[in-house]
C-alpha positions in Angstrom: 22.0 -162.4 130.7 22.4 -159.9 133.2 26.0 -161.7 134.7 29.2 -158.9 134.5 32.3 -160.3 134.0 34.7 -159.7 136.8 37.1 -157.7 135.0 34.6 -155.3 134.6 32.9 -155.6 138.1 35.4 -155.3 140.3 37.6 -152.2 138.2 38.8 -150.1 141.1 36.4 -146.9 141.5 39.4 -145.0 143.6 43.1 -145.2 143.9 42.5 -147.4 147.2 41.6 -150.1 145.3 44.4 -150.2 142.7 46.7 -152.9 143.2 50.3 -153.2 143.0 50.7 -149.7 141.5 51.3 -148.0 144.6 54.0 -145.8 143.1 51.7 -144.3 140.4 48.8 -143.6 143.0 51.2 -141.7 145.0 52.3 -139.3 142.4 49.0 -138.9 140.7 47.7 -137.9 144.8 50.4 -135.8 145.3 50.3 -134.0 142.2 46.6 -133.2 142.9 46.8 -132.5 146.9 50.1 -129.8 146.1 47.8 -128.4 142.9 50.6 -129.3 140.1 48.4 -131.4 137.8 50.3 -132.0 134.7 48.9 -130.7 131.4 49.3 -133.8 129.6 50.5 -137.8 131.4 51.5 -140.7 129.5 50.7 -144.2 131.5 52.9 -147.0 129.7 53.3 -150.9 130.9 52.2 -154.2 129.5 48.3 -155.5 129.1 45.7 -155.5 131.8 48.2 -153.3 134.6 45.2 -150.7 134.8 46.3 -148.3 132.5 42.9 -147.0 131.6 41.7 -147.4 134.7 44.2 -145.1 136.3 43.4 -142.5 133.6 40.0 -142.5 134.3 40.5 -142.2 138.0 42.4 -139.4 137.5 39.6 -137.9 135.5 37.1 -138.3 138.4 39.9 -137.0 140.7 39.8 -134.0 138.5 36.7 -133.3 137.4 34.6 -134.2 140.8 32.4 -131.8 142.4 32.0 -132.5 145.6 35.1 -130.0 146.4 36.3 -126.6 144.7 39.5 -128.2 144.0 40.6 -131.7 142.5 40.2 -134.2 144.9 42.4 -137.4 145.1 39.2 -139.3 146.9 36.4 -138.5 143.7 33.1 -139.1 145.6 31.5 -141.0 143.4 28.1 -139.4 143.6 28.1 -136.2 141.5 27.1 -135.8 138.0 30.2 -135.2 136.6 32.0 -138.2 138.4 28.9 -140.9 137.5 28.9 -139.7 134.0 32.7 -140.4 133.4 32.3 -143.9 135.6 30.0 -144.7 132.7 31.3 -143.0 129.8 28.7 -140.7 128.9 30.5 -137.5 129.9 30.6 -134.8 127.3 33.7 -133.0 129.2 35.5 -136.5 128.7 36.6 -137.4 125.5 38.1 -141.4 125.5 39.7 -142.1 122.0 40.8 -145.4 120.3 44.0 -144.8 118.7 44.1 -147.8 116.8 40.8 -147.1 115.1 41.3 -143.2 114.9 45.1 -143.2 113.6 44.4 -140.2 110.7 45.8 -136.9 110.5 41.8 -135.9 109.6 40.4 -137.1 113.1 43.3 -135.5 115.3 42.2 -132.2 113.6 38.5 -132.9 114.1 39.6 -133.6 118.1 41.4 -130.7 118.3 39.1 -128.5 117.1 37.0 -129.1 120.0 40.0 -127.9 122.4 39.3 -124.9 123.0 35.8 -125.2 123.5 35.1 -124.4 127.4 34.0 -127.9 129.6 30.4 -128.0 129.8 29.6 -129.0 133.5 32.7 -129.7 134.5 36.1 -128.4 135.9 38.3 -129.6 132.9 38.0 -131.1 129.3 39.9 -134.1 128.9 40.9 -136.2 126.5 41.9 -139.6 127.3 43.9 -141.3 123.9 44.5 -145.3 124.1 46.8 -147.4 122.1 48.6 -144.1 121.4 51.7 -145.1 119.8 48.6 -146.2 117.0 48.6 -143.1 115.7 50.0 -142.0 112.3 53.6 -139.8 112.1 50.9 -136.7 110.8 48.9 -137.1 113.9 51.3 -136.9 116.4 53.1 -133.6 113.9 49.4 -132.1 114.4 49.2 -133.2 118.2 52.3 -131.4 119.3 51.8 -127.7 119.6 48.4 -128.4 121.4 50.2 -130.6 123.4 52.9 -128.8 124.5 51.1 -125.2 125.5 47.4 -126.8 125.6 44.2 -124.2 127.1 44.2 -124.1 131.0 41.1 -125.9 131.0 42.7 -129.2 128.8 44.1 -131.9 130.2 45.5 -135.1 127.7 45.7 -138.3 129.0 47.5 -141.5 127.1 48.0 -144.5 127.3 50.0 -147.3 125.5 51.4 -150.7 125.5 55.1 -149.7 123.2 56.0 -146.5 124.8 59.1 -147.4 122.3 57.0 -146.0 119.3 55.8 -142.7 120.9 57.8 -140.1 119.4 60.1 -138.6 121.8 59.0 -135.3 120.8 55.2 -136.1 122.4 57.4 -138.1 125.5 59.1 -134.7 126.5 55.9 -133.0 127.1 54.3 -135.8 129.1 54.7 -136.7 132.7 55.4 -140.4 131.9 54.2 -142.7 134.6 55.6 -146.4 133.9 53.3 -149.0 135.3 54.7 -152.6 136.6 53.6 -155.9 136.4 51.7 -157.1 139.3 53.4 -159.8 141.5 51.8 -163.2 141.8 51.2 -163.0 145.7 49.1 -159.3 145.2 47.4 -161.1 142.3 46.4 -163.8 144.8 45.5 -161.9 147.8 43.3 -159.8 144.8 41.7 -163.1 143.9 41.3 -164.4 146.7 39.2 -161.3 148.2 37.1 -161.5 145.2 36.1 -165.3 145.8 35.1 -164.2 148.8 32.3 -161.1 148.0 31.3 -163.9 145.7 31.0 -166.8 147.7 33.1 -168.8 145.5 35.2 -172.1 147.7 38.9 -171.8 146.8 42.3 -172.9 147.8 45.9 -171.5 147.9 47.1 -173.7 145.6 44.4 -172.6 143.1 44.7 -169.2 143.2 48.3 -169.3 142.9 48.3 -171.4 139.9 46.2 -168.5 138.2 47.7 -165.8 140.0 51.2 -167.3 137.8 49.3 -167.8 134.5 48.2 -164.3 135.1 52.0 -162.7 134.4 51.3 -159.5 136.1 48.4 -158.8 134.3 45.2 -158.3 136.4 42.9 -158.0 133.6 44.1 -161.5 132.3 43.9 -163.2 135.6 40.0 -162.0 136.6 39.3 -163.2 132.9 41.5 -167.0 133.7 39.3 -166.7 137.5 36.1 -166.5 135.2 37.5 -169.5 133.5 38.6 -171.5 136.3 34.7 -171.0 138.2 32.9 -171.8 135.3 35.3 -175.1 134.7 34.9 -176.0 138.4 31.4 -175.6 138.1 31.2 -172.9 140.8 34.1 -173.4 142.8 37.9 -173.3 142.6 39.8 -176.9 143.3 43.6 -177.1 142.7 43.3 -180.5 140.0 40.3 -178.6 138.5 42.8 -175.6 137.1 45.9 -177.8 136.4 43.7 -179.3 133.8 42.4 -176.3 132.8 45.8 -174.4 132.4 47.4 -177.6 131.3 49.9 -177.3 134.1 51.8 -179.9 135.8 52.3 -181.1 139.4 55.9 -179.2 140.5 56.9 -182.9 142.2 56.6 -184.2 138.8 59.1 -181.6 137.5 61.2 -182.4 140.5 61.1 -185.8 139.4 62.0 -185.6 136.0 64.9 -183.0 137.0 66.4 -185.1 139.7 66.7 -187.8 137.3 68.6 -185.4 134.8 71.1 -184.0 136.9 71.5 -188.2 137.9 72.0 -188.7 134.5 69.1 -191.8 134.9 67.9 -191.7 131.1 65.5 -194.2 131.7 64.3 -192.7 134.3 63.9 -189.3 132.9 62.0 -190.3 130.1 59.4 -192.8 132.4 58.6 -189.5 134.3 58.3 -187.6 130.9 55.9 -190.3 130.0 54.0 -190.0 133.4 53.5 -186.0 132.7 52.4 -187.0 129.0 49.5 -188.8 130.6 48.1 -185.3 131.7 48.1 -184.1 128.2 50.2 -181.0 129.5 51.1 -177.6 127.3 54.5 -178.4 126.1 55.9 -175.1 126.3 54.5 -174.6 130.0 56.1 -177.9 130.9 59.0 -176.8 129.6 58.9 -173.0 130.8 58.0 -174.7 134.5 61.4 -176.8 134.4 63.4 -173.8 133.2 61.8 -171.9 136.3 62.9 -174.9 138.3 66.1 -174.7 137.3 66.3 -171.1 138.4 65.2 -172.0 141.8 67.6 -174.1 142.2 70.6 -172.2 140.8 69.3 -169.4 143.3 69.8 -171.6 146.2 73.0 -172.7 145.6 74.3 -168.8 145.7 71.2 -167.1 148.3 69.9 -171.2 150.2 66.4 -169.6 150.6 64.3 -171.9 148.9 61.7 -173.7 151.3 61.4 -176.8 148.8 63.2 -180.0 150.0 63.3 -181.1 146.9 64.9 -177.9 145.6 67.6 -178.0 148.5 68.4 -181.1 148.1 69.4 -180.8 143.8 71.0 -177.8 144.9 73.6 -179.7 147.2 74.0 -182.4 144.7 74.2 -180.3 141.3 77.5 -178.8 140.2 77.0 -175.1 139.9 78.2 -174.8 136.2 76.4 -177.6 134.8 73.5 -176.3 136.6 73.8 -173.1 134.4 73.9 -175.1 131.4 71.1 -176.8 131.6 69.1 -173.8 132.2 71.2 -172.2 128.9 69.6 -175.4 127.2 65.9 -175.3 128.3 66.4 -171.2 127.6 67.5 -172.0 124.2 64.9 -174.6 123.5 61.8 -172.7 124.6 63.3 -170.1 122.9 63.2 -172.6 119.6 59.7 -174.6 120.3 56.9 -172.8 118.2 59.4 -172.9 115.4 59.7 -176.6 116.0 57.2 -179.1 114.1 56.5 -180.7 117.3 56.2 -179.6 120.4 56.4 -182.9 122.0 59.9 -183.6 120.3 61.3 -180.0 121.4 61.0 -180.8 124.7 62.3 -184.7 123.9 65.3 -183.3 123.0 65.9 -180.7 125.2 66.8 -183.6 128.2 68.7 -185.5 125.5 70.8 -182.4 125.4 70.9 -182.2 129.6 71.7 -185.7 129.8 74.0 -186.0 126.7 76.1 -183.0 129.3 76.2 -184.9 132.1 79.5 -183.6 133.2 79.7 -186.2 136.4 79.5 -189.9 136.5 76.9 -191.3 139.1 79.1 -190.8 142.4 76.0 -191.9 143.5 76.0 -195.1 142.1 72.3 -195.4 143.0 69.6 -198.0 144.4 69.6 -200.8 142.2 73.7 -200.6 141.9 73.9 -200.5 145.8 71.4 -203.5 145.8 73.9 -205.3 143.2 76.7 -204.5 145.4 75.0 -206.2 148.0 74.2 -209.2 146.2 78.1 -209.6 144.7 79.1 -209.4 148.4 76.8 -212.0 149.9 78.0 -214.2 146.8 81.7 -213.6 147.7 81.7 -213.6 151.3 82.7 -217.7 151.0 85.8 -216.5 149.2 87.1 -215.1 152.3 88.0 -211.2 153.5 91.1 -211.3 150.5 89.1 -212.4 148.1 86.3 -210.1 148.6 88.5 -207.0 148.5 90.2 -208.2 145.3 86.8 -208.3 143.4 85.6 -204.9 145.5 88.9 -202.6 144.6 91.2 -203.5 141.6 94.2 -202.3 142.8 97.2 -201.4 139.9 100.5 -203.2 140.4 102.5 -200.6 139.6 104.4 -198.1 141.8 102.7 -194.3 141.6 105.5 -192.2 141.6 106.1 -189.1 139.1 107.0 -191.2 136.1 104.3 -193.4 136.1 101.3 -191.1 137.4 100.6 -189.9 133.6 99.7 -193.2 132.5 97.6 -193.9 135.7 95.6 -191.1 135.5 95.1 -191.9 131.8 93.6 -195.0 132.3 91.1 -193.9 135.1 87.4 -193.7 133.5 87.0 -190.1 134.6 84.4 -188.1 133.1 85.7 -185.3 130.7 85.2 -182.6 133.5 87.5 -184.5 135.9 89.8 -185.0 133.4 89.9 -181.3 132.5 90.4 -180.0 136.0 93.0 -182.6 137.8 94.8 -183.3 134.3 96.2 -179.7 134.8 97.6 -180.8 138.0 101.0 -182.4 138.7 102.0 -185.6 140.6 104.0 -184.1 144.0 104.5 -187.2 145.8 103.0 -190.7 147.4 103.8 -191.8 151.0 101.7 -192.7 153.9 98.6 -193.7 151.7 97.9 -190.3 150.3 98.6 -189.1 146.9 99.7 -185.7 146.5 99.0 -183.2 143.4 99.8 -179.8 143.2 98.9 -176.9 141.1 97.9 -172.8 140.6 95.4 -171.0 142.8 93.1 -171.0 139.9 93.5 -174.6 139.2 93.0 -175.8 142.6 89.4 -173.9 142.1 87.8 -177.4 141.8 83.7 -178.3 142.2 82.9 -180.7 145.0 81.2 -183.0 142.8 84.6 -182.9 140.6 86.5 -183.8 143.5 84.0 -186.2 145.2 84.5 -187.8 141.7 87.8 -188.0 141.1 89.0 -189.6 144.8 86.1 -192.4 144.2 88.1 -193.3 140.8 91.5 -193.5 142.9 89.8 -195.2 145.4 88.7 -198.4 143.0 91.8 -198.0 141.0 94.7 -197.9 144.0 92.5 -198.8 147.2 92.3 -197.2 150.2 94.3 -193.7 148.9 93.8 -190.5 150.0 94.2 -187.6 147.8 95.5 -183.8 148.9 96.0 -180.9 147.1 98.8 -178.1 147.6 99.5 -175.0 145.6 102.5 -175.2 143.6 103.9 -174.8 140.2 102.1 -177.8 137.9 105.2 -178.2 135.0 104.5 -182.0 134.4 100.8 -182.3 134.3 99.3 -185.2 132.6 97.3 -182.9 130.2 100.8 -181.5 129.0 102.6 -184.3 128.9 99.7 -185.8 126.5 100.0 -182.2 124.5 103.9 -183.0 124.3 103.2 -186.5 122.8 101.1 -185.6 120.0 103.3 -182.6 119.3 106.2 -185.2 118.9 104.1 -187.5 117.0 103.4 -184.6 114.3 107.0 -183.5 114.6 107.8 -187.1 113.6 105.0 -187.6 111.0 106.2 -184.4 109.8 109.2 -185.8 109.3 108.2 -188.7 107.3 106.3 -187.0 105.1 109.5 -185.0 103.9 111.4 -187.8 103.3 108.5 -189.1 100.9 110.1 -188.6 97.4 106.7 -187.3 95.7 105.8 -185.2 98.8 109.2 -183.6 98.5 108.6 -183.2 94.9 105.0 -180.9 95.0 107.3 -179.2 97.8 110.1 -178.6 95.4 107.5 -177.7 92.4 105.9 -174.8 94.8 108.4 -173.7 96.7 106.2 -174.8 99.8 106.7 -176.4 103.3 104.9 -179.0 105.9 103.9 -176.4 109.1 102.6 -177.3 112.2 100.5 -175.3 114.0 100.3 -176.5 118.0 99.7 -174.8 121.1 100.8 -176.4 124.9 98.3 -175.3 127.3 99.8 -174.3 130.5 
């Protein structure tokens, strides 16, 4: 078995080839071309982000000697350079932390610090995992560290920077590594399928390019993955069935019909995406994700997605953040939960069970039945027909009796909340006229688009405006002021009860209400 993996075969022999880490290239060059090497640097970031790999780079850099000086372009060809490329340099000490955390083997490896390098320009000592060591070995560390021989230079590297003393973090040049994006990742991948002949697709690479999450380590190792799977070649349905991921129409699907507030229809697509046999948590993480995009167009409309425009137009802004607080909070929840299927069951009962607006769309099949009723009707005659369409109250809307209307509309409890703070102003020419505070006129579209359908089948043809003004007789006050009265009188007639008025009597006590108007 002579096959390298690609992780290995295609690590970056100079700081050209690094990707996405363009600001720690270009103060590691820097440093070398002005001559102000560090004595000691500390490269931190997550898994795979070529931590190591910049390390040893910078020991080539260092210890090439194809110039007097450090070079920022090693060669590649000298002794000292080939010996470090495959770790058999004796002027290049590379230490596993996690495996050498005692106080005894940071004293053994100090001891050997002020040896002279044998061939080469410097001795260094390159120390992984770092934070791995023990609280003795960094107190040993320190001194050395901090005024080391002119011929040592300390490399580290970790993964939890946090756990470094900041004693050790002072006398490092720190260098903070990033994850790599997911189009870099892709452009890497995709150069890669190339030198090795390997047929791909966008839509492949991109999908492992994501699963990667800035790690390029852990995406060469999914590419492996993917080829073998595909039996030599990379095909978009191969890897969604390898990663367990999920066509994004599907998602699109399933959130449409949430936002509709079409249970049936939400859990018919659920059952659709069950067919795939999909990761649970990466179907839910991928609708959370599509939430996002779509919040992010509503404030930025960037997206490219039709079907990410279009639930953007038609999704109230605040129920749209939500929804995403819901899917956070139950991906957040799912390895805790016994079943993953279930988790994610329950996290669009909770979307749907916070629908905040009824369907002002009233949808395909209503429309169809609307058509239907109409044909049925049409015999009745034009009165008829607009009797059954609009049922239309009998009594006059004036300031008096607009309370009680409004009460009886079926409006959904965020309609209520917002236009129950507003106050009838008056009712001529067809139009119905409310008024209210800056703040309270600060209504959603949907709201609105909702509210004027429920006038509409409740008075007819009625328009409704909105003026600023002071709201003193809203319905939502009036209501507070009703059960305020009802308490006052209950309160009353639970003082006039003879063994009520006793226990008072007994204790000294009193019946107190407690109420709040809202304004």
């Amino acid at each position: 078995m002579s096959y390298q993996v690609l992780a290995r075969k295609y690590r970056p022999n100079s700081f050209d080839e690094v990707i996405g880490q363009d600001h720690v290239v270009q103060v590691i060059k820097n440093s070398i071309e002005q001559e102000r090497v560090h004595q000691a640097f500390l490269f931190s970031g997550t898994r795979g982000v070529g931590k190591t790999t910049i390390a040893r780079l910078l020991a080539k850099c260092l210890n090439c000697m194809s110039s007097d000086l450090p070079t920022s372009m090693p060669c590649n060809q000298c002794e000292s350079s080939i010996s470090i490329q495959e770790g058999k340099s004796i002027d290049f000490l590379e230490i596993d932390a996690a495996s050498r955390t005692g106080v005894d083997h940071m004293r053994e490896l100090l001891s050997s610090v002020h040896t002279s390098p044998s061939i080469s320009r410097f001795k260094i000592f390159l120390i992984d995992e770092v934070h791995m060591l023990s609280k003795g070995s960094f107190n040993a560390l320190l001194k050395t560290l901090e005024e080391p021989p002119s011929h040592v230079i300390f490399l580290m590297a970790t993964t939890d920077p946090e756990k470094v003393p900041k004693t050790v973090i002072s006398r490092c040049l720190q260098l903070n590594l990033k994850a790599v994006s997911a189009n870099e990742l892709q452009e890497h991948f995709k150069k890669i399928c190339d030198k090795e002949g390997i047929k791909s697709d966008s839509e492949s690479l991109s999908l492992v390019a994501k699963s990667a999450e800035g790690s390029v380590r852990d995406g060469l190792t999914l590419l492996d993955q993917a080829i073998a799977h595909g039996n030599g070649k990379l095909v978009a349905a191969d890897v969604k069935n390898l990663l367990g991921t999920i066509d994004d129409s599907l998602i699109h699907e399933l959130l449409d019909s949430i936002t509709d507030g079409r249970k049936e229809d939400a859990f018919e697509t659920l059952i659709d995406i069950e067919k795939l046999n999909p990761d649970y948590e990466s179907l839910l993480k991928d609708l959370i994700s599509n939430i996002h995009e779509v919040s992010m167009h509503q404030v930025l409309e960037h997206s490219n997605k039709e079907s990410i425009a279009h639930m953007a137009s038609k999704i109230d802004e605040q129920y749209c953040q939500l929804i995403y607080e819901i899917g956070l909070n139950s991906f957040q929840r799912i390895h805790t939960h016994p079943s993953p299927r279930e988790a994610v069951e329950m996290c669009i009962l909770r979307m749907l069970a916070f629908q905040p607006v009824q369907n002002i769309n009233m949808g395909e099949a209503k429309t169809q039945k609307k058509k239907i009723n109409k044909a049925k009707t049409k015999s009745l005659g034009k009165e008829t027909l607009q009797k059954n369409e609009v049922e239309k109250d009998s009594h006059e809307i004036d300031s008096s009796s607009w309370p009680d209307l409004f009460n009886n509309m079926q409006l959904s409890s965020f309609a209520k909340n917002y236009f129950g703070n507003l106050s009838f102003l008056k009712f001529n020419d067809q139009k119905i006229t409310l008024c209210g505070s800056k703040e309270q006129l600060d209504i959603p579209e949907k709201i609105i688009s909702e509210f004027e359908k429920k006038v509409k089948q409740k008075f007819g043809k009625i328009e409704v405006c909105l003026e600023e003004g002071i709201s003193s007789s809203s319905p939502n006050r009036i209501n507070e002021e009703k059960k305020i009265k009802e308490i006052e009188n209950t309160k009353n007639e639970l003082s006039k009860d003879s063994e009520i008025k006793d226990f008072l009597d007994e204790f000294d006590g009193e019946i107190e209400i407690v109420t709040k108007i809202k304004s």
